[in-house]
C-alpha angles and dihedrals in degrees: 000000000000119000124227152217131209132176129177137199140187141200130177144138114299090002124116113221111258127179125214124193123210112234086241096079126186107305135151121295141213114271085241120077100260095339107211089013102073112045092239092299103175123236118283117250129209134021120297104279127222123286118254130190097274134070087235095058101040094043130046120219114283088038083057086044086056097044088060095054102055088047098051087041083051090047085051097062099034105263121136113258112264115244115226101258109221092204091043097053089048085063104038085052092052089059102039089055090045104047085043093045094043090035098235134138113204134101087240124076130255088242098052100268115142126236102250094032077067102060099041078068084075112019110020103181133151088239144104112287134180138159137206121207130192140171138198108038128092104198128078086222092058099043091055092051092056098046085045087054096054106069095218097054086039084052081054108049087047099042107131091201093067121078105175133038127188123207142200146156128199129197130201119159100209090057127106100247096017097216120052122186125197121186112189118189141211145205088186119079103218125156113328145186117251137217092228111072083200095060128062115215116252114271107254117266116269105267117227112280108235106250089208114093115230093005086169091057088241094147137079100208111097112167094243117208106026121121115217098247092051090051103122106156126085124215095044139076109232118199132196124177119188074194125342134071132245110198132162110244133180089227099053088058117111087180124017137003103309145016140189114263114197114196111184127203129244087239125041133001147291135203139188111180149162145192131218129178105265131197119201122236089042127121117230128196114214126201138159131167122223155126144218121249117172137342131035124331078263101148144077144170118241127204108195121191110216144208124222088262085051092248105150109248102178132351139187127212132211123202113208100188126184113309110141097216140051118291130156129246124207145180136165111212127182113223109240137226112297091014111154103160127024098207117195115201126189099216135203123189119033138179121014100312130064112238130191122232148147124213137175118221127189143171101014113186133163111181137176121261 
């Protein structure tokens, strides 16, 4: 019988990234593809075809066999049944072809891309996210055993708080393990396959636009000079450094071409801020991507809550620590009484010392609930 490997992940809001690793680590196979696992199920041909509206079409048989089986485990427990994700499987189809064809095993990709910066290619959401991968086993039935028997990927496929999965397997006969699976799942209903080939699925809901301008930092166009109190214009960021520089850099980007880098100096300040139309009352959802680079943990993001004579009236602060690579911060608010402006402020320089520190941002966005 061929032994086998599984590995899971898992993203949301407010949740830090952990790895567990099942006890039956990487180990030699069997020549066939999953040898007493499949049933003699013959290799795959041909490249992974385009997805269609159906299950049937966008999944072959043993990924519609496991599919079955999460949904009647999850049925089991009380958790609502996962709809097959277009965009996640997408993802999760991507993976699976690329660990089998470079003969690899790991949630990150060979290239350096992370696991969950992968699959916001697909499906960029503000919403919990995880993966399971496995390798070495061709049946849905048997994949779904292995990742039941590991307590993290079991914590994933019944996971109430996910509402979609995308899945994929990939074959390649010269790898080590032959199959590799990948799930990816989803808090965030988007376009998805349906059961009934006669009826298309409904188009996702519209997400809520960002009310910040230029929240990926594409343009070159700043605003220099002006201090984030004195900030008074909607639809552009405004910057102003006593010593420091705030520049947009390709390699400051988490998500696109470019991205704002703020270095601040060891002595003085430096702002990059912007203003958007507030109602009181509203809710408004906060996030921001960045990184620390260098320095102190010296800088912060405000959200001040203004009056219609710009007084602040309430504000909320965000701490970014130190983290080196890319991680998202977010933060829901309500607008208060009186609230005119809802004004968000990449900091640098906080408490009674100066401190000296550079940070990447990427992606800002603030949008009403």
């Amino acid at each position: 019988m061929a032994r086998s490997t599984f590995v899971t992940v898992v993203l949301g809001l407010g949740l830090s990234t952990g790895c567990v690793v099942g006890p039956d680590g990487p180990g030699p196979v069997s020549s066939e593809p999953g040898a007493g696992d499949v049933g003699g199920e013959e290799e795959p041909t041909g490249s992974p075809g385009a997805l269609f509206v159906t299950v049937d079409q966008g999944l072959d048989a043993e990924e519609r066999v496991f599919l079955q089986a999460i949904n009647n485990y999850r049925a089991s427990l009380g958790a609502a049944p996962l709809q097959v994700s277009v965009a996640l499987t997408h993802a999760s189809e991507y993976h699976a072809t690329d660990m089998a064809t470079k003969n690899y095993f790991a949630h990150d990709s060979q290239d350096g891309t992370s696991w969950s910066d992968r699959i916001r290619r697909y499906y960029n959401y503000n919403t919990y996210m995880a993966e399971n991968i496995a390798a070495g086993n061709g049946g849905g039935d048997a994949t779904f055993t292995q990742w039941k028997n590991s307590p993290g990927h079991d914590a994933n496929m019944k996971n109430a708080s996910y509402r979609v999965i995308g899945i994929a397997r990939a074959y390649d006969a010269a790898a080590t393990y032959h199959w590799y699976w990948v799930t990816d799942f989803g808090g965030y209903v988007d376009e998805v396959m349906t059961t009934d080939p006669t009826t298309p699925p409904d188009p996702p809901p519209s997400q809520p636009a960002n009310l910040l301008v230029d929240g990926g930092f594409e343009s070159l166009d700043l605003g220099d000079g002006v201090y984030y109190t004195s900030v008074r214009t909607p639809g552009s960021w405004y910057a102003y450094s006593q010593a420091g520089t705030a520049s947009l850099d390709a390699a400051a980007a988490a998500n696109g071409t470019r991205g704002l880098r703020v270095v601040d100096a060891l002595t003085g300040n430096i702002s990059v801020s912007q203003i958007v139309a507030a109602t009181a009352g509203t809710t408004y959802a906060f996030s921001a991507w960045t990184r620390h680079l260098d320095g102190q943990d010296g800088q912060i993001v405000y959200l001040d809550f203004l009056d219609s004579a710009y007084a602040r009236i309430g504000r909320t602060t965000l701490y970014t620590g130190t983290e080196s690579s890319f991680h998202q911060l977010t933060r829901n608010v309500t607008a208060p009484a009186g609230a005119a402006y809802v004004r968000v402020t990449l900091y640098g320089y906080v408490g009674n010392n100066d401190w000296a520190s550079t940070y990447d941002w990427d992606d800002v966005s603030l949008t009403a609930q």
